[in-house]
TIMAR-416280 format. One record per residue (C-alpha): residue in one letter; residue number from 1; x, y negated, z negated. Coordinates in steps of 0.25 Angstrom, whole numbers, plus 5000, padded with zeros to 4 digits. Layout:
a, NUM, X, Y, Z
...
This chain:
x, 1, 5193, 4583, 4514
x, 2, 5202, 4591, 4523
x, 3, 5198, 4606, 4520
x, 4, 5185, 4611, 4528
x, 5, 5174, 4615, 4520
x, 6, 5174, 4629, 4522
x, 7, 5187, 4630, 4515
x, 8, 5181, 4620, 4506
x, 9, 5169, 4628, 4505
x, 10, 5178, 4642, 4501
x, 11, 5185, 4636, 4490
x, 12, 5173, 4632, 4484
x, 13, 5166, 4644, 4485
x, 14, 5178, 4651, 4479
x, 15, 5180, 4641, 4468
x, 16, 5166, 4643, 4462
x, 17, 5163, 4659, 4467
x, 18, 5151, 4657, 4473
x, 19, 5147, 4654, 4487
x, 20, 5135, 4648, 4483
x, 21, 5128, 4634, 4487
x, 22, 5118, 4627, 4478
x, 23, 5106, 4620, 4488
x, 24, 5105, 4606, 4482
x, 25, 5088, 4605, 4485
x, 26, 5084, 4596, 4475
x, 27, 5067, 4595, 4475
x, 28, 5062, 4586, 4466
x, 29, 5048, 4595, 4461
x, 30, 5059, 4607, 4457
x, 31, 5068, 4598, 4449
x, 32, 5069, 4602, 4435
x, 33, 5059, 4593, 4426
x, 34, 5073, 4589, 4418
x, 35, 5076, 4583, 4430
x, 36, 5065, 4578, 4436
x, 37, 5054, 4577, 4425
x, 38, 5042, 4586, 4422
x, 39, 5037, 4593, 4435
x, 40, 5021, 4587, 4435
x, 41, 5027, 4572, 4432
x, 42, 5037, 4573, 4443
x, 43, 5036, 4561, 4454
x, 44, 5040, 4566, 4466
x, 45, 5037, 4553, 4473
x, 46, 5048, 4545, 4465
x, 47, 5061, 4545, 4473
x, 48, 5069, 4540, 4462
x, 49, 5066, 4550, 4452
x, 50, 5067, 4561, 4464
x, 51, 5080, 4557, 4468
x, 52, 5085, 4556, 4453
x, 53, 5080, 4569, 4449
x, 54, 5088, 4576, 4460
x, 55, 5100, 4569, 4457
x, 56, 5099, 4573, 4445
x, 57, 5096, 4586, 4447
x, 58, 5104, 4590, 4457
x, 59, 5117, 4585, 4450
x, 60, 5114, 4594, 4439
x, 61, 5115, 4604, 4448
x, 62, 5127, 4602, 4455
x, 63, 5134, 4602, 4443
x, 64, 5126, 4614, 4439
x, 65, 5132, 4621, 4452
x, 66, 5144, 4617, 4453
x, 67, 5153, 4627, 4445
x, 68, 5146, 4637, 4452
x, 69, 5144, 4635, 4468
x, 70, 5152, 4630, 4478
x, 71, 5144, 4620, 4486
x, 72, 5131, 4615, 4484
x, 73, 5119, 4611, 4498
x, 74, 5112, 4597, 4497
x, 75, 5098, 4597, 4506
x, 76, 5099, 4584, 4511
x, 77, 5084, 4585, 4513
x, 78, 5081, 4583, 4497
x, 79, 5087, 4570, 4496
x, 80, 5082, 4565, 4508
x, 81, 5069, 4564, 4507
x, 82, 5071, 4555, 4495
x, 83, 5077, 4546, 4506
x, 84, 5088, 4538, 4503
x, 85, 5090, 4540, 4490
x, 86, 5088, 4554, 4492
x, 87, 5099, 4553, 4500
x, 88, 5110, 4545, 4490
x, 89, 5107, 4556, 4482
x, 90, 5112, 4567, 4491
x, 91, 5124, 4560, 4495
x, 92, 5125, 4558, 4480
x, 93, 5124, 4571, 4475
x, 94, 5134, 4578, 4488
x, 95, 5143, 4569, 4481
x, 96, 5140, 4575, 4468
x, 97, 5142, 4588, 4472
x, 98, 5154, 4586, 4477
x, 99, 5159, 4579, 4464
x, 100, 5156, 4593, 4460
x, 101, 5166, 4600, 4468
x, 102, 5154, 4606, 4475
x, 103, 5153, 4607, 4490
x, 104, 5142, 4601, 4497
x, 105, 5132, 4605, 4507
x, 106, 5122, 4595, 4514
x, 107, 5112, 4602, 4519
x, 108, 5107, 4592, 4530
x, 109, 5104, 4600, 4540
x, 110, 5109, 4591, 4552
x, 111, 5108, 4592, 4566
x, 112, 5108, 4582, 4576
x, 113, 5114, 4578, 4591
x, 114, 5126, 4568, 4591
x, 115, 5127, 4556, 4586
x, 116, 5117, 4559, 4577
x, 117, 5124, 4572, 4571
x, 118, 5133, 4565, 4569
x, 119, 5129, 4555, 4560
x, 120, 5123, 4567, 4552
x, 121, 5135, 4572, 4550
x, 122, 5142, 4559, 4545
x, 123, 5129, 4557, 4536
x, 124, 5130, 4571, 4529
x, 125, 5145, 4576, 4532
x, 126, 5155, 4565, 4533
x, 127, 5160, 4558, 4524
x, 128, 5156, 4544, 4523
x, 129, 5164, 4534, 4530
x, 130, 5158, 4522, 4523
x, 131, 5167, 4514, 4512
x, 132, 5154, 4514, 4502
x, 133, 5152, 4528, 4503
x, 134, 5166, 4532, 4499
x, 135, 5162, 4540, 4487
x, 136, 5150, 4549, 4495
x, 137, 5153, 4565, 4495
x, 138, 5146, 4570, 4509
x, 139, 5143, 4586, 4510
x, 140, 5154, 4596, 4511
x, 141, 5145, 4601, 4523
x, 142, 5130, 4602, 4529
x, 143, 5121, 4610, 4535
x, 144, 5119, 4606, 4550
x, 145, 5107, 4610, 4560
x, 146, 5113, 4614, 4573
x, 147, 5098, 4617, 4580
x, 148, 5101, 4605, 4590
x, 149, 5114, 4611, 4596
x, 150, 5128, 4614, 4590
x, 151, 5132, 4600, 4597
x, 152, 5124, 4593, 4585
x, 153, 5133, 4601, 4576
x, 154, 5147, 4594, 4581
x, 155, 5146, 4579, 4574
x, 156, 5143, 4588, 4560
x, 157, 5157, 4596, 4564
x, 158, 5164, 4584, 4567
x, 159, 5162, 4578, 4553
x, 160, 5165, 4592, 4548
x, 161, 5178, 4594, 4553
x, 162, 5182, 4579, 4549
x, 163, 5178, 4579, 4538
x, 164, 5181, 4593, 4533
x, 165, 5165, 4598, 4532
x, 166, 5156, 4608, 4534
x, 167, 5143, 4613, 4542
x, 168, 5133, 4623, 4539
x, 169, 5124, 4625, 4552
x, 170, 5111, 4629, 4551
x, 171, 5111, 4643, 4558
x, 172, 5101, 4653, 4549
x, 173, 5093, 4646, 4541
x, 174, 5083, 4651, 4530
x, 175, 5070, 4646, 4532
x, 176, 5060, 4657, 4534
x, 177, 5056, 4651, 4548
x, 178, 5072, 4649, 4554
x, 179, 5071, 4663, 4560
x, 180, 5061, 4657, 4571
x, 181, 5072, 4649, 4576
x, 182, 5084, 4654, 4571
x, 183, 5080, 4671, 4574
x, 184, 5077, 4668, 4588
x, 185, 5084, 4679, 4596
x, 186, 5093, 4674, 4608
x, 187, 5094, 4680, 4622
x, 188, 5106, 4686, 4616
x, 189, 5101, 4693, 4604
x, 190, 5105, 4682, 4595
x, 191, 5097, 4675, 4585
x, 192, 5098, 4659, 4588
x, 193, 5104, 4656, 4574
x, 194, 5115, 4668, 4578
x, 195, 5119, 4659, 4592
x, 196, 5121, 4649, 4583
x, 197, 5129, 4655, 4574
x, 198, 5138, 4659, 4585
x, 199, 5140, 4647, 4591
x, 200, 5141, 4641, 4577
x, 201, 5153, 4649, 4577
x, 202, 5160, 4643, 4586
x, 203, 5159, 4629, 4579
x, 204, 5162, 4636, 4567
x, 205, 5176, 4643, 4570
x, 206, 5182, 4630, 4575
x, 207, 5196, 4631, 4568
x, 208, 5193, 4616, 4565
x, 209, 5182, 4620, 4556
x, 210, 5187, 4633, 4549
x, 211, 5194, 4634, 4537
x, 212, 5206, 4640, 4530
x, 213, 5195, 4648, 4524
x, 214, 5193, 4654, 4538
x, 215, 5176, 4646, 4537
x, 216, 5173, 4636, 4544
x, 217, 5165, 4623, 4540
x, 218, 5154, 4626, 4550
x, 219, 5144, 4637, 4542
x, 220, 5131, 4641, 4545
x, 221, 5117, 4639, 4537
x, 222, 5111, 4654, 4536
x, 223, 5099, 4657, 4528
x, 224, 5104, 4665, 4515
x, 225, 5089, 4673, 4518
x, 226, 5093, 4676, 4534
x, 227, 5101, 4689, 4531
x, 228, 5096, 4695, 4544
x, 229, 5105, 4686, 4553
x, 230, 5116, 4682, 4542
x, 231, 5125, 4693, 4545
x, 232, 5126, 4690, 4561
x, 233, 5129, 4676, 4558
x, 234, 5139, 4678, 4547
x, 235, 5145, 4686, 4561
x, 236, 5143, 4675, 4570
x, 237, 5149, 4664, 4560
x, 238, 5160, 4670, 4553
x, 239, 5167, 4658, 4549
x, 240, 5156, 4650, 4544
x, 241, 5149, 4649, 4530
x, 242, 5135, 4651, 4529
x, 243, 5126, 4642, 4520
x, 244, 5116, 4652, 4514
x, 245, 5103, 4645, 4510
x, 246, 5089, 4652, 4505
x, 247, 5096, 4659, 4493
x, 248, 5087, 4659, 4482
x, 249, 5072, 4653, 4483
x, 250, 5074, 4655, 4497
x, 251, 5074, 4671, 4497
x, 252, 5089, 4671, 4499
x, 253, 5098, 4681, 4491
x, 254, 5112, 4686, 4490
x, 255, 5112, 4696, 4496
x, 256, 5106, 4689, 4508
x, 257, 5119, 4680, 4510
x, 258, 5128, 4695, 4510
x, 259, 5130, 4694, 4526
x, 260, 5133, 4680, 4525
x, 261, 5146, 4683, 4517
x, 262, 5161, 4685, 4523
x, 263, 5170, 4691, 4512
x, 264, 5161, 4684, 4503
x, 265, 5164, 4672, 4510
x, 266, 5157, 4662, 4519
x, 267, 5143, 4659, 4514
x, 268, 5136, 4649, 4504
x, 269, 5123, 4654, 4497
x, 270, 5115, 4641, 4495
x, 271, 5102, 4641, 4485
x, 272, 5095, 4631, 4481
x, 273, 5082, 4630, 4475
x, 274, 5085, 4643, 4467
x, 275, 5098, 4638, 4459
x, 276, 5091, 4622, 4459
x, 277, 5078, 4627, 4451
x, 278, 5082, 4638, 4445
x, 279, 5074, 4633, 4432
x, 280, 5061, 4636, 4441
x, 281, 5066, 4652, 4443
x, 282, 5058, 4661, 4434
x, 283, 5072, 4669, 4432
x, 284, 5078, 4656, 4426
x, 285, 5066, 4654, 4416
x, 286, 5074, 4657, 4403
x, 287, 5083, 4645, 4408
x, 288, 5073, 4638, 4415
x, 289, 5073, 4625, 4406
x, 290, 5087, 4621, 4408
x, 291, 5087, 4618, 4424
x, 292, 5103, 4616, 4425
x, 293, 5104, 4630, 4418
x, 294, 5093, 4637, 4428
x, 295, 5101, 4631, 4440
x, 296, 5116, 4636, 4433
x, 297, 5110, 4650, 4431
x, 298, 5104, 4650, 4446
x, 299, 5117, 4646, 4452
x, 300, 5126, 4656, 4444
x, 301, 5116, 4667, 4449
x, 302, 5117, 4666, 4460
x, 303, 5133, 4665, 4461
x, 304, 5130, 4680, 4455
x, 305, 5121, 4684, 4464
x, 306, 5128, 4680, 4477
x, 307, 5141, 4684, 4470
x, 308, 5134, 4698, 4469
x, 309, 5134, 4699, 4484
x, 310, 5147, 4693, 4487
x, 311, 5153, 4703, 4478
x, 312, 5162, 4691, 4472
């Protein structure tokens, strides 16, 4: 693999028209009962049927996706908690995708000092050095947490650069309860998650890390709902794409990403729950029975309503 993901990221984007990136988020209460079974005989206790039943599910959708988006985001958090089976099946699933010609974010959200960083990142970034595990796909990229000092972030941008990768760092996120943190106004005027930006800046623009595309690898994680400080950090990044999540059940529109936008470049808008269970939106009802078509019909709207604001 020897182009960096943002030119990776680029071509993709152009090759399906859309910068769009679907959240995987599989919750087993919300899957289809075709999927997992009538709703009130549901056993949320079984692992195994769980496990199978997002498996199941979430490989529809990718292949649902796929002609239409770029990339799709795995919450690592989903599989997890079904433990190590849980786990398998993400790695399993990232290698589906891929199969897919489809891009693949981990959103893992990791953050630690040394030694420790760095076995994260060869956990969720690198690809695996053992013989038996030869046929394993890792993520294109993952979302990092940089709250315990840009130094944690340098093990995650060693196995980017070696193995032609990317970050997204959390910088603005879009929990309602972020701006207690992440507003907080400096001596200088600035909010914290604006400090950061700059200095993320510096990271970002290493020529090591920037593209023929003129983007870098290392982006940013800024809330799709945070309009009031997404143009000053789409100032303070300029080389860096933004992952835009909270569009869709979370409040987030089109029109919200608009300052997050270069040329109609440099952003991802990332929905989850609104394309995944589309059959449970009321504006879907006439569909509602055929899940896979709910989530088709989801995905290609939304490709016209951020298209509508891009202009494309």
């Amino acid at each position: 693999m020897t182009d960096l993901f943002a030119d990776r990221l680029v071509e993709a984007i152009q090759s399906k028209g859309s910068p769009i990136c679907v959240g995987i988020d599989p919750i087993f209460d919300m899957l289809p009962d075709a999927i997992a079974g009538a709703s009130a005989k549901r056993n949320a206790n079984d692992s195994e049927a769980a496990i199978d039943a997002i498996f199941a599910f979430t490989t529809a959708v990718l292949k649902i996706v796929a002609p239409y988006v770029p990339c799709v985001k795995f919450q690592s958090a989903y599989f997890e908690k079904y433990l190590w089976e849980g786990v398998e099946a993400y790695y399993s699933l990232v290698q589906e995708a891929a199969d897919l010609d489809l891009l693949v974010i981990g959103d893992v959200k990791r953050g630690d000092i040394g030694s420790t960083a760095g076995a994260y990142a060869a956990a969720h970034l690198a690809e695996p050095p053992f013989d038996e595990h030869d046929d394993i796909r890792m993520p294109d990229a993952i979302t990092v947490n940089p709250m315990l000092g840009l130094d944690t972030l340098e093990p995650f941008l060693k196995t980017a650069k070696d193995y032609s990768k990317g970050l997204f760092v959390l910088v603005r996120t879009s929990n309602p309860g972020s701006a207690e943190l992440q507003d907080v106004r400096l001596d200088d005027g600035r909010t914290w998650s604006e400090m950061l930006a700059d200095k993320l800046h510096v990271i970002a623009s290493q020529p090591a890390l920037v593209g023929s595309s003129g983007w870098s690898s290392v982006g940013a994680v800024v809330g799709a709902t945070q309009t009031h400080t997404m143009q000053s950090i789409r100032q303070r990044l300029p080389q860096s794409f933004f992952l835009l999540p909270g569009y869709g059940a979370q409040g987030g529109t089109a029109d919200m990403t608009r300052a997050a936008f270069k040329e109609g470049q440099g952003a991802l808008v990332s929905a989850s729950r609104s394309i995944l269970y589309a059959n449970r939106d009321q504006k879907y009802s006439d569909i509602s029975g055929d899940w896979k078509k709910c989530v088709e019909q989801a995905v290609m709207d939304m490709k016209a309503d951020i298209a509508g604001v891009l202009g494309t």
